[in-house]
C-alpha positions as a printed NumPy array, in Angstrom:
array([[  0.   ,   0.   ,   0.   ],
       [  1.093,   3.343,  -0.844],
       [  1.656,   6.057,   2.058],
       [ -0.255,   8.419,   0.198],
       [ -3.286,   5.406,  -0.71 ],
       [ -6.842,   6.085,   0.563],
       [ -7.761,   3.212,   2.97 ],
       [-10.459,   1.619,   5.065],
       [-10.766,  -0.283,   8.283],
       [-13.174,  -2.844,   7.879],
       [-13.214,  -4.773,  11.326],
       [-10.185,  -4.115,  12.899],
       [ -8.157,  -4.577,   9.271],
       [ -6.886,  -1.889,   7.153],
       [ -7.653,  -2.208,   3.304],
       [ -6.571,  -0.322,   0.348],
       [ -9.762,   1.361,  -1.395],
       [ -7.879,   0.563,  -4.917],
       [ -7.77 ,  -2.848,  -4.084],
       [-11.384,  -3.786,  -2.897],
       [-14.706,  -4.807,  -5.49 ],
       [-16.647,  -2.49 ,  -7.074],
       [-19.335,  -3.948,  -4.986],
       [-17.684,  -3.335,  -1.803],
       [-16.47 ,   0.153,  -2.626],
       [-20.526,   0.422,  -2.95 ],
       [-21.245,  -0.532,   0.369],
       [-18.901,   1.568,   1.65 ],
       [-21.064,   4.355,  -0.126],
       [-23.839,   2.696,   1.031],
       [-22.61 ,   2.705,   4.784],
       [-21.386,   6.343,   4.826],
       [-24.971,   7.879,   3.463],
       [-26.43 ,   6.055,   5.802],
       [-24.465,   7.18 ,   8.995],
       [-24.805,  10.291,   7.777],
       [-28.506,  10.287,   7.857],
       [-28.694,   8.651,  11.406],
       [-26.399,  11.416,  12.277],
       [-29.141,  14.198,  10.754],
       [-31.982,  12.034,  12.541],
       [-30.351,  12.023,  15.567],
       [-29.812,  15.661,  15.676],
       [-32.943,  16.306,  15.029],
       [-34.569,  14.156,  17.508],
       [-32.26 ,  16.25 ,  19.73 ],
       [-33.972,  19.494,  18.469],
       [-38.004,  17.665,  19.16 ],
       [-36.937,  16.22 ,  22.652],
       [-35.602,  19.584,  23.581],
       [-39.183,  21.376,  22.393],
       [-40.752,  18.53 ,  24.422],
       [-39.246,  19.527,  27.065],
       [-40.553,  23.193,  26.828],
       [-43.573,  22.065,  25.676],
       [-44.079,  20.44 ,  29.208],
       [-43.018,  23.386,  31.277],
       [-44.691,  25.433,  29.129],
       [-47.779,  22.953,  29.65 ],
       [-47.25 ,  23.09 ,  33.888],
       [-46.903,  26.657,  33.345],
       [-51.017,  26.88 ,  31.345],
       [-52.567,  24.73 ,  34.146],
       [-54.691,  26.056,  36.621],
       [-52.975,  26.516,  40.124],
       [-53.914,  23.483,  42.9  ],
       [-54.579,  25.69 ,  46.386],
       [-55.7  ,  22.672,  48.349]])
């Protein structure tokens, strides 16, 4: 492998891109658009659980006072 060669670690072993299938340079593709979309999901899952969260207090906030 050249120093300068794009690789991958696959399961704790290092591959040169230039050496694997068509097929599993695919994957690859495959794999990286998909953790990049459960990275954008996750994030904004972050973004609805936080207005939840306001929602609730904002919920306590609306509801009639208990003086009992």
């Amino acid at each position: 492998m050249a120093e300068n060669e794009q690789k991958v670690v696959i399961d704790g072993t290092e591959y040169a891109l230039s050496s694997l299938s068509q097929e599993a340079k695919a994957q690859i593709t495959n794999l990286r658009v998909v953790e990049n979309e459960i990275a954008q999901l996750k994030a904004k899952l972050a973004i609805a659980s936080t207005a939840k969260i306001a929602y609730q207090h904002a919920l306590k906030n609306a509801l009639p006072v208990d003086t009992h």
